[in-house]
DSSP file (Angstrom, degrees, kcal/mol; ACC not computed):
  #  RESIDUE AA STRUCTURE BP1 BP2  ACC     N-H-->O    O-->H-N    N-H-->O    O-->H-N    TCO  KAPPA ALPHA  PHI   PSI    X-CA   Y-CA   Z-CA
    1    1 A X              0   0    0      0, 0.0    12,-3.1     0, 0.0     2,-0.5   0.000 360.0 360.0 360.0 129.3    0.0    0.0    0.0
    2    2 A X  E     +A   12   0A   0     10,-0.3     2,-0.3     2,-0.0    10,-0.2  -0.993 360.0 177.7-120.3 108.3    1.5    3.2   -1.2
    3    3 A X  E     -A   11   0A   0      8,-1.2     8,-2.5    -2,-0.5     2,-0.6  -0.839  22.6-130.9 -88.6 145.4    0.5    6.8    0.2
    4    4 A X  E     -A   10   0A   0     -2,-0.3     6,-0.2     6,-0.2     4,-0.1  -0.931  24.5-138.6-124.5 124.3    1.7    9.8   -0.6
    5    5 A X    >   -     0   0    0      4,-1.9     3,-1.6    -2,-0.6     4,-0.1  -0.147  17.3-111.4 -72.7 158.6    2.7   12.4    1.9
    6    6 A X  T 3  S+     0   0    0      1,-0.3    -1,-0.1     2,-0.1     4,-0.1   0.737 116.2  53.9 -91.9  21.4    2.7   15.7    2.6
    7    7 A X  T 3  S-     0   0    0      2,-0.1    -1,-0.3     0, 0.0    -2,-0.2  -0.401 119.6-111.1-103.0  61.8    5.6   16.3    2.3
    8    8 A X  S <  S+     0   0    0     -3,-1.6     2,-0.3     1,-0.1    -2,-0.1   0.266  78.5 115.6  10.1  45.3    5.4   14.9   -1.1
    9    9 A X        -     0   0    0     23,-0.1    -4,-1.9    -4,-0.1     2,-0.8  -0.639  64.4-112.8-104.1 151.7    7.4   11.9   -0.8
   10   10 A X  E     -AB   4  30A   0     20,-1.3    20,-2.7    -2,-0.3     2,-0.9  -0.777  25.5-151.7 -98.8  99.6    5.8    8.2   -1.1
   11   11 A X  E     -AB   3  29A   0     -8,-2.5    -8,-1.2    -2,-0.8     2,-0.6  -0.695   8.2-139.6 -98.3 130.6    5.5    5.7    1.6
   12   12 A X  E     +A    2   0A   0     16,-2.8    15,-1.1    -2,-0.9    16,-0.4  -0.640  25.9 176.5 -40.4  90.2    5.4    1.9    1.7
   13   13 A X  E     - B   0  26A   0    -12,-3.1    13,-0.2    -2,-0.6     2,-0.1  -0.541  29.4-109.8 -76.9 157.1    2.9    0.3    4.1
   14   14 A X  E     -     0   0A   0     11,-0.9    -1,-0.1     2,-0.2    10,-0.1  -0.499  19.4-124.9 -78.8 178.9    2.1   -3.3    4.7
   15   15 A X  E    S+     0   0A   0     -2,-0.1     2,-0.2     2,-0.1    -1,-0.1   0.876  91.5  64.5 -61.5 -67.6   -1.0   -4.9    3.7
   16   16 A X  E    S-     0   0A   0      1,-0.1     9,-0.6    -3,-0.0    -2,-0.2  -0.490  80.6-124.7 -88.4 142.8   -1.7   -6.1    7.3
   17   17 A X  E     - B   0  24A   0     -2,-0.2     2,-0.7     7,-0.1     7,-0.2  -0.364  36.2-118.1 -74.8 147.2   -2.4   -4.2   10.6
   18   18 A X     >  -     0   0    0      5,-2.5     4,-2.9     1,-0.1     5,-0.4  -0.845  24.8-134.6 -91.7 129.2    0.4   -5.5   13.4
   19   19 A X  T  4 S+     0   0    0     -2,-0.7    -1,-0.1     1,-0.2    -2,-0.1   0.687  99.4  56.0 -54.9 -29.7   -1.8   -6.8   16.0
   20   20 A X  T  4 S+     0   0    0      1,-0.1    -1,-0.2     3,-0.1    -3,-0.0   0.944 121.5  22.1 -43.6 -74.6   -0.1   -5.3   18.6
   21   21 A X  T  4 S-     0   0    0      2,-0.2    -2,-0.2     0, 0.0     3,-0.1   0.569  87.5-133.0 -58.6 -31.5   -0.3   -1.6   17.4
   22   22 A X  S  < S+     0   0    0     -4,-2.9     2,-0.3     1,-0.2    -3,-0.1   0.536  74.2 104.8  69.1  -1.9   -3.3   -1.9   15.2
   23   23 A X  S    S-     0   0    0     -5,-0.4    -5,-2.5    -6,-0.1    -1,-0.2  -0.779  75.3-101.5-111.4 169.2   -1.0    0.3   12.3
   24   24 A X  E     -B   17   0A   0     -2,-0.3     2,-0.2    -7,-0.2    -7,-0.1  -0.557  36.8-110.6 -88.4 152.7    0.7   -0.9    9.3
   25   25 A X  E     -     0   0A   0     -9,-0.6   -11,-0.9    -2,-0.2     2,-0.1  -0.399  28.5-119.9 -86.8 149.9    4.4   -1.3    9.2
   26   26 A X  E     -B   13   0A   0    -13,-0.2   -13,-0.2    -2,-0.2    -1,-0.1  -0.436  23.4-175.0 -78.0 163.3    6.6    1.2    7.2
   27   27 A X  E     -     0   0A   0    -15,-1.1   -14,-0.2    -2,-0.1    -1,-0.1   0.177  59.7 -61.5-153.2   6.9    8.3   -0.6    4.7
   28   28 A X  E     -     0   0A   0    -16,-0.4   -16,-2.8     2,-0.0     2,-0.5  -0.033  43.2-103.6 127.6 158.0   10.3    2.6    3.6
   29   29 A X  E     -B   11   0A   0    -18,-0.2   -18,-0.2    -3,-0.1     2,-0.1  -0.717  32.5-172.5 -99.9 138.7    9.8    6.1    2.1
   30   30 A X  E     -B   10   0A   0    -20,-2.7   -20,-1.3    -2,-0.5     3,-0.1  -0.735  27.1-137.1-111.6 171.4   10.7    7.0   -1.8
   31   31 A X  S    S+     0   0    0    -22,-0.2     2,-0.5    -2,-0.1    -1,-0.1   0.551  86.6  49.3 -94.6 -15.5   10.8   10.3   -3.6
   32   32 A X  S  > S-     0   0    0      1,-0.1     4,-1.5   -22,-0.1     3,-0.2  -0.893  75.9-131.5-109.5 156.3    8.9    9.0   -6.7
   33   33 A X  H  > S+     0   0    0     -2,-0.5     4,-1.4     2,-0.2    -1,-0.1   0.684 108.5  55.8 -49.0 -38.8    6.1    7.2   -7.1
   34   34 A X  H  > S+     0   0    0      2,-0.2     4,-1.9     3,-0.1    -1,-0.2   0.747 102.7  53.0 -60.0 -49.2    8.1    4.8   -9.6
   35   35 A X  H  > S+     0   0    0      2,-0.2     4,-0.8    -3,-0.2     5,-0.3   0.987 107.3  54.5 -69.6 -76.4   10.8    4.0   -7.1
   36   36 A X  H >X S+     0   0    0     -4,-1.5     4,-1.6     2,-0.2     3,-0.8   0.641 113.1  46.9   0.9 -69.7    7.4    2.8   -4.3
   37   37 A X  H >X S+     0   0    0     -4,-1.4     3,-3.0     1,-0.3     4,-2.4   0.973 110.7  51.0 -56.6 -73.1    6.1    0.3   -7.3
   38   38 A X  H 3X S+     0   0    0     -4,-1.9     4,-0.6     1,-0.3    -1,-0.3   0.567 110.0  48.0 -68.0  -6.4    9.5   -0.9   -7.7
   39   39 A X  H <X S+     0   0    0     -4,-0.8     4,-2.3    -3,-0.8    -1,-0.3   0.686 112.7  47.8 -34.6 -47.6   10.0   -1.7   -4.2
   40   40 A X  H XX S+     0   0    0     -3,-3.0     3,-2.0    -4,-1.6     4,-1.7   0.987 106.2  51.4 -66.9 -66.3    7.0   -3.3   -3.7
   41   41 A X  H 3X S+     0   0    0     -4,-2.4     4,-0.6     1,-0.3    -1,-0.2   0.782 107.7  57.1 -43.1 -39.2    7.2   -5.2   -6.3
   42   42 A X  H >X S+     0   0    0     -4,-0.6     4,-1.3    -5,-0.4     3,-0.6   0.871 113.2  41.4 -27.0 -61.4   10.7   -6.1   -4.8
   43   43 A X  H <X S+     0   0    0     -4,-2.3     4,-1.7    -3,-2.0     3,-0.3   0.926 108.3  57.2 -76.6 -40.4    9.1   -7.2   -1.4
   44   44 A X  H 3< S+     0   0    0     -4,-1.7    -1,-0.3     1,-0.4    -2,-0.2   0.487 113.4  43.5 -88.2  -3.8    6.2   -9.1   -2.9
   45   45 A X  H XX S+     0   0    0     -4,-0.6     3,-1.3    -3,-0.6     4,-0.6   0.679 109.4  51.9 -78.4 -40.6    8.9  -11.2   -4.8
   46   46 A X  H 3< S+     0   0    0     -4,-1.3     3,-0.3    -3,-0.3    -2,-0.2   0.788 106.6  59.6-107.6  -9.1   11.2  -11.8   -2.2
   47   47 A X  T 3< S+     0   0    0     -4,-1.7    -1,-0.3    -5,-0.2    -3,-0.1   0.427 111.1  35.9-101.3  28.8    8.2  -13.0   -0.2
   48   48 A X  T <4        0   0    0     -3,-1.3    -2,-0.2    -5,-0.2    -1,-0.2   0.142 360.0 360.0-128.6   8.3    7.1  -15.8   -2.4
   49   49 A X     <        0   0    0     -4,-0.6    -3,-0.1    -3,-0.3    -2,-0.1   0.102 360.0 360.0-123.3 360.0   10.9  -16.7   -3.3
């Protein structure tokens, strides 16, 4: 899950709330929208490999 902030930077979230906290975990901040994707897309491969 990708949001954009206001300081107009892009952040990574997980999918799933931590049960503990109830929020989603950062999973890092980009400055494009293009870099986000290709992160994700990064994570969601390296968690099925």
């Amino acid at each position: 899950m990708i949001r954009k902030l206001k300081s107009g930077q892009y952040r990574l979230y997980s999918v799933k709330k931590d049960p503990k906290t109830h929020k989603r975990r950062n999973l890092g901040t980009f400055d494009s929208l293009a870099a986000a994707k290709k992160h994700e897309q990064e994570v969601q491969y390296f968690k099925r490999h």
